[in-house]
C-alpha positions as CSV (number, residue, x, y, z in Angstrom):
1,X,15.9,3.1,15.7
2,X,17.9,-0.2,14.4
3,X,16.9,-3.5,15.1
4,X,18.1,-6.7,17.2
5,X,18.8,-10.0,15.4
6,X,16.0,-11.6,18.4
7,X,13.7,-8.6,16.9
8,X,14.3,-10.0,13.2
9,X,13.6,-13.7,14.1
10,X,10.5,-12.3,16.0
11,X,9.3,-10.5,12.9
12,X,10.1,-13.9,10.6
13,X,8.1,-16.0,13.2
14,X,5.2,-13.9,13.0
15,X,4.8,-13.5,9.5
16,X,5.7,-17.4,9.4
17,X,9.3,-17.0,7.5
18,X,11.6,-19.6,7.6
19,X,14.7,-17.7,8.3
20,X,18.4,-19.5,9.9
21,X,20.7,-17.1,11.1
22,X,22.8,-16.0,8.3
23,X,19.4,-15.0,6.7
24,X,18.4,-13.9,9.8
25,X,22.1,-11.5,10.1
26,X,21.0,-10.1,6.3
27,X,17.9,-9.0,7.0
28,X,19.2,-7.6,9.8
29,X,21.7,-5.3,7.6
30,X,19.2,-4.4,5.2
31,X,16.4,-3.3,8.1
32,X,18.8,-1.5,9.8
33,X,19.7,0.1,6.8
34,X,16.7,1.2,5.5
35,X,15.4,2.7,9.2
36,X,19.1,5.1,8.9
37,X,17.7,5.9,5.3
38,X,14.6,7.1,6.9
39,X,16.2,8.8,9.9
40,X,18.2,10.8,7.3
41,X,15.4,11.7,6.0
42,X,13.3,12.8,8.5
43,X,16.4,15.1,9.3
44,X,16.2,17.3,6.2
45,X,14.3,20.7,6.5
46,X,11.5,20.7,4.2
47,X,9.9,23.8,6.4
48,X,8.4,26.2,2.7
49,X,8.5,23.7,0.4
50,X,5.3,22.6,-1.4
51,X,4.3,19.2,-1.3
52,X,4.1,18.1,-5.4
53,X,1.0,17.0,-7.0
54,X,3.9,14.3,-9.2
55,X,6.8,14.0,-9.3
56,X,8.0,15.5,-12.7
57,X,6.3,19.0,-11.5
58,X,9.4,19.3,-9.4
59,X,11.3,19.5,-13.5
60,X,9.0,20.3,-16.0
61,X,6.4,22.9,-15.8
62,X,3.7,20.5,-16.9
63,X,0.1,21.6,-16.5
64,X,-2.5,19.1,-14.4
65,X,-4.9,17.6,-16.8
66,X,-8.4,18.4,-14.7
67,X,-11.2,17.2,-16.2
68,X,-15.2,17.4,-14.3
69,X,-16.2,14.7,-11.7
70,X,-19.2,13.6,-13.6
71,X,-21.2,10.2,-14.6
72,X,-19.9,9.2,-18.1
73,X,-21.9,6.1,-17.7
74,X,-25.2,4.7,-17.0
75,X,-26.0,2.2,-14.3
76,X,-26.3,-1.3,-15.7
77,X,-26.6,-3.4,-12.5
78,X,-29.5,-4.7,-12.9
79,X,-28.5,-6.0,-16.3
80,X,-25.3,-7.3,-14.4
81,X,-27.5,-9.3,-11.3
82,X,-29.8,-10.6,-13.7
83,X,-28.5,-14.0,-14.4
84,X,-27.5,-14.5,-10.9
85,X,-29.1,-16.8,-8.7
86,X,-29.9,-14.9,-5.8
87,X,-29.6,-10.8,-5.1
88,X,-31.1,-8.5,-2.5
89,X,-31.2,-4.7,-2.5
90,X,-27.9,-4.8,-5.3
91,X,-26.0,-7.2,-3.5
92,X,-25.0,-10.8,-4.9
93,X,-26.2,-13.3,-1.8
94,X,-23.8,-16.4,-1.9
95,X,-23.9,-19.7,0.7
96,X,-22.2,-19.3,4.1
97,X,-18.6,-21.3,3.6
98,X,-17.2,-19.9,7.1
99,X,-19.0,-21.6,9.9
């Protein structure tokens, strides 16, 4: 996949870049470069490998550092909505602003 210099000034105008056409013809480069990085990519075999839990496991034999998913602290919410003005079943109830 590579990229047009109309598809780069379409991106710019849509996320509302100011862009002339010199910086319109680098970003152009630099796109097109990084989609052949990815096609490479996408071309290598990875059929038997393992994905990596980090990255340094792919190095150094280093053990995962599992500890139990439990509650190390209590609930203080209530303590938390107490000074504000208005709250209804734990939630903090502000004024419309969006009409």
């Amino acid at each position: 996949m590579s990229l047009t210099l109309s598809d780069v000034k379409r991106i710019a105008n849509l996320a509302q870049l100011e862009m002339n056409d010199a910086e319109a013809e680098i970003a152009l480069t630099e796109l097109n470069g990084i989609f052949a990085l990815a096609e490479q990519m996408q071309a290598v075999d990875t059929t038997g490998v393992a994905p990596l839990a980090q990255p340094l496991s792919a190095i150094l034999a280093l053990p995962l550092r599992l500890r139990d998913d439990v509650v190390t602290e209590e609930n203080h919410r209530d303590d938390y909505q107490a000074p504000a003005p208005k709250v209804q079943d734990g939630l903090y109830l502000v004024p419309k602003v969006i009409e």
